[in-house]
C-alpha positions in Angstrom: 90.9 163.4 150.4 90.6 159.5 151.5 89.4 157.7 148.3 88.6 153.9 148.5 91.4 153.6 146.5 93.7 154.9 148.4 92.3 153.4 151.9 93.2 150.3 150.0 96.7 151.1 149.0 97.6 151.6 152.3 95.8 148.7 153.5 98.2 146.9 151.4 101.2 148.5 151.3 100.4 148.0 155.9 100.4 143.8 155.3 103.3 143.8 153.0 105.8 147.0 153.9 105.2 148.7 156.9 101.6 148.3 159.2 101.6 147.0 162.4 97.5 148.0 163.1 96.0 144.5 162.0 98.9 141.5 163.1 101.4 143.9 164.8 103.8 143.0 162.0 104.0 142.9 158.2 105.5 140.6 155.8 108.5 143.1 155.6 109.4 143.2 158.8 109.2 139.1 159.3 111.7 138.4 156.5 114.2 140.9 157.6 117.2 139.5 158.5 116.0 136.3 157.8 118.7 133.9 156.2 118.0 132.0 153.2 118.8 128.6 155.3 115.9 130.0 157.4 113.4 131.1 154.9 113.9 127.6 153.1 113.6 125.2 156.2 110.6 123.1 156.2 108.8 122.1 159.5 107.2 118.8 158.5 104.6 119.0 155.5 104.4 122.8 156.4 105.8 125.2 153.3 108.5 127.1 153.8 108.7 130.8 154.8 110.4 131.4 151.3 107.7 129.3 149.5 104.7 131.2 151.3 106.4 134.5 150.3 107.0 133.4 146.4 103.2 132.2 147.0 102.1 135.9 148.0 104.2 137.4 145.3 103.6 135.0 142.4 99.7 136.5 142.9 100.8 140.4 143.2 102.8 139.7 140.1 99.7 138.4 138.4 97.6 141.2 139.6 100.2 143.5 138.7 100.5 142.2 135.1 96.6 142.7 134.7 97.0 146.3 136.1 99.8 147.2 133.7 97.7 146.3 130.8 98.5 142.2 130.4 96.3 139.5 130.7 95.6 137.4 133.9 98.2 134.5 133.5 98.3 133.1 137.0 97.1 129.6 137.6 96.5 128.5 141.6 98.5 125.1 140.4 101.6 127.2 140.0 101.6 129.6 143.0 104.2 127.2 145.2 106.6 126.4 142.1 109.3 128.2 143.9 112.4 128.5 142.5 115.8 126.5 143.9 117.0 128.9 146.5 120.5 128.1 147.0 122.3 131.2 148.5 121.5 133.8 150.1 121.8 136.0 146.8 118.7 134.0 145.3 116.5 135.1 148.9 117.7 138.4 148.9 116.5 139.1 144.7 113.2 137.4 145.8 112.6 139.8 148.4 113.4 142.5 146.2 111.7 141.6 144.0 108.9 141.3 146.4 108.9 144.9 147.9 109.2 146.3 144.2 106.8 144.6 142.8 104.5 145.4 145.9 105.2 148.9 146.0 104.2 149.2 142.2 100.9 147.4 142.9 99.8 150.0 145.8 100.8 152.8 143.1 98.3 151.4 140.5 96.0 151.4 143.2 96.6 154.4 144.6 95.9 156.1 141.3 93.0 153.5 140.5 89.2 155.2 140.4 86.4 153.9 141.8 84.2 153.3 138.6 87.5 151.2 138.3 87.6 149.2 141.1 84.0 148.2 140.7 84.7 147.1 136.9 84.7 143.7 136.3 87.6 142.0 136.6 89.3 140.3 133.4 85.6 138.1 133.1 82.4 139.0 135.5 83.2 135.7 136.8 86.4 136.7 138.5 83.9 140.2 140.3 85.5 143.5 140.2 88.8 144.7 140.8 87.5 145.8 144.7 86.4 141.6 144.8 90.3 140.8 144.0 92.2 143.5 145.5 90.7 142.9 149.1 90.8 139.1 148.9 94.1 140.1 148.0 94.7 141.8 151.4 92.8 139.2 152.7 94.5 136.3 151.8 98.0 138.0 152.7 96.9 138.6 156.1 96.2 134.9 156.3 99.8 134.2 155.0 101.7 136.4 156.9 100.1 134.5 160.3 101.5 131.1 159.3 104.8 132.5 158.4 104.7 134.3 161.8 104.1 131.3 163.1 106.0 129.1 161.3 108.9 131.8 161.9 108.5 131.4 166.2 108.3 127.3 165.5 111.9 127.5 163.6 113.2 129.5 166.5 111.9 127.2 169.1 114.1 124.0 167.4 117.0 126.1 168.0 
């Protein structure tokens, strides 16, 4: 049976790991292959592919910590405080640490129930946990167009 919880699941685990049915693509797929000299170039004041993706993560890592039990530690001010990227060792544990991290986040939700979801989240200010986990999606959708784009400008200066 199709729960809400697991409709979302897949709706994120689709933007980050392996959909094509909204943008034709997924965050996976776009840094595949991608070097580190790549993912770090900057196109005027535009962030980098690598600082977008440590911008997606740093918030599924913050989400995740709630989900596991922690407290909500994230601050907006730090989601771009990438670290140094100097090899293409450092891009290759970020990713990693991406997909993991990701792939743990759909589990909770997968196993998440809906008197859950519609529980506030942290403090009634924040909404509920549906509120967060779809602007979630939401906001990754919006992410993965720029580094799409940002992606096809790099190649372009080729």
């Amino acid at each position: 049976m199709v729960t809400l919880s697991t409709s979302l699941a897949k709706q994120f685990r689709e933007v980050y790991l392996n959909g094509t049915w909204i943008a034709n693509t997924n965050l996976k797929a776009e840094l595949n292959g991608l070097s580190w000299k790549t993912a770090t170039r900057k196109i005027g004041e535009l962030n980098s592919i690598a600082a977008l993706s440590f911008h997606l993560h740093y918030y599924v890592a913050g989400l995740l910590n709630v989900f596991e039990g922690g407290t909500l530690d994230i601050k907006d001010k730090y989601s771009f405080d990438l670290p140094p990227i100097t090899s293409q060792q450092d891009w290759e544990e970020l990713q990693s640490r991406i997909w993991r991290d990701t792939e743990r986040f759909a589990e909770h939700l997968d196993a998440m129930s809906d008197d859950k979801l519609f529980a506030p989240f942290i403090e009634k200010k924040y909404g509920n946990y549906h509120r967060n986990i779809t602007g979630m999606i939401e906001h990754s959708y919006y992410h993965l167009g720029q580094i799409v784009l940002i992606k096809k400008m790099l190649q372009q200066e080729k």
